[in-house]
ZAMARGU-4260 file (C-alpha; in steps of 0.2 Angstrom, whole numbers, plus 5000, padded with zeros to 4 digits):
<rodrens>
0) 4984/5028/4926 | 4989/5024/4943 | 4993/5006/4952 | 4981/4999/4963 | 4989/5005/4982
5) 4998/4986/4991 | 4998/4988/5010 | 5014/4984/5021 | 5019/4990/5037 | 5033/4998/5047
10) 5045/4986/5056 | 5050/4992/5074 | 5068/4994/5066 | 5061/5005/5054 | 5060/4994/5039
15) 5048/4991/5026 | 5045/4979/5013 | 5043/4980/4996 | 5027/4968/4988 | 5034/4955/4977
20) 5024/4961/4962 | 5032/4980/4963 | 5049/4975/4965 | 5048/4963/4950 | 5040/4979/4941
25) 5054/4990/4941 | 5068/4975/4943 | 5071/4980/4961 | 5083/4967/4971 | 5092/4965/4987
30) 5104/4978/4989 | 5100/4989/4977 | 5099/5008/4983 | 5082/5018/4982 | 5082/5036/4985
35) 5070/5042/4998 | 5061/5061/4996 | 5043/5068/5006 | 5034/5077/4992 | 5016/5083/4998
40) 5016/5069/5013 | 5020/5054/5004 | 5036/5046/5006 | 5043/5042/4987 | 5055/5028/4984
45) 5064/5027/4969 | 5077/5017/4962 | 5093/5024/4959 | 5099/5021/4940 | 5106/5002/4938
50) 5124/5002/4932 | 5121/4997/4912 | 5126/4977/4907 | 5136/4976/4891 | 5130/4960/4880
55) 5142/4947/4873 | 5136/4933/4866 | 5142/4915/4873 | 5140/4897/4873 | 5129/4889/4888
60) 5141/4875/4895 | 5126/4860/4897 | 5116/4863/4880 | 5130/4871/4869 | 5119/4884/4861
65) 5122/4903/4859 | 5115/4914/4874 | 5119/4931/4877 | 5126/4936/4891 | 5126/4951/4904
70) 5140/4944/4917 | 5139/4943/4934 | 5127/4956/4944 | 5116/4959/4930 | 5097/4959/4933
75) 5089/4941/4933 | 5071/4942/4921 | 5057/4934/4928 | 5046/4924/4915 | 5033/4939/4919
80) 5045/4951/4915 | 5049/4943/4897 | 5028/4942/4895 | 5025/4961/4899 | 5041/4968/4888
85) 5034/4955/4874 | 5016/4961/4876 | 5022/4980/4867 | 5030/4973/4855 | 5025/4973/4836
</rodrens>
């Protein structure tokens, strides 16, 4: 099933703008690098494979209880994110 198209435009630098809603989707954020191909006219973006976060399990400093933790640089989930992986699962 394909996504329903978002319009955004060309800045005169050359730039464009991901929507909000997509770069959330596929955890996209500043500085991250997308690779850029032409396949039958269409410009495809893709995001290039995130380095992988090992897990450790800590204590939060305010509240004292266990979190896990994936240091610093690793992706921030959105509460939309937690809803939609939460949604698949049995």
């Amino acid at each position: 099933m394909r996504a329903k198209a978002v319009t955004t435009r060309v800045s005169t630098k050359g730039q464009v703008v991901l929507p909000l809603p997509i770069r959330r989707r596929l955890g996209i954020q500043a500085g991250d690098a997308l690779d850029a191909t032409v396949e039958d006219g269409r410009i495809m973006l893709s995001p290039q494979p995130k380095k992988k976060f090992k897990a450790k399990l800590t204590t939060d400093r305010r509240t004292g209880l266990p979190v896990l933790s994936f240091g610093s640089g690793a992706p921030i989930l959105t509460n939309e994110m937690v809803r939609e992986m939460l949604a698949d699962f049995p």
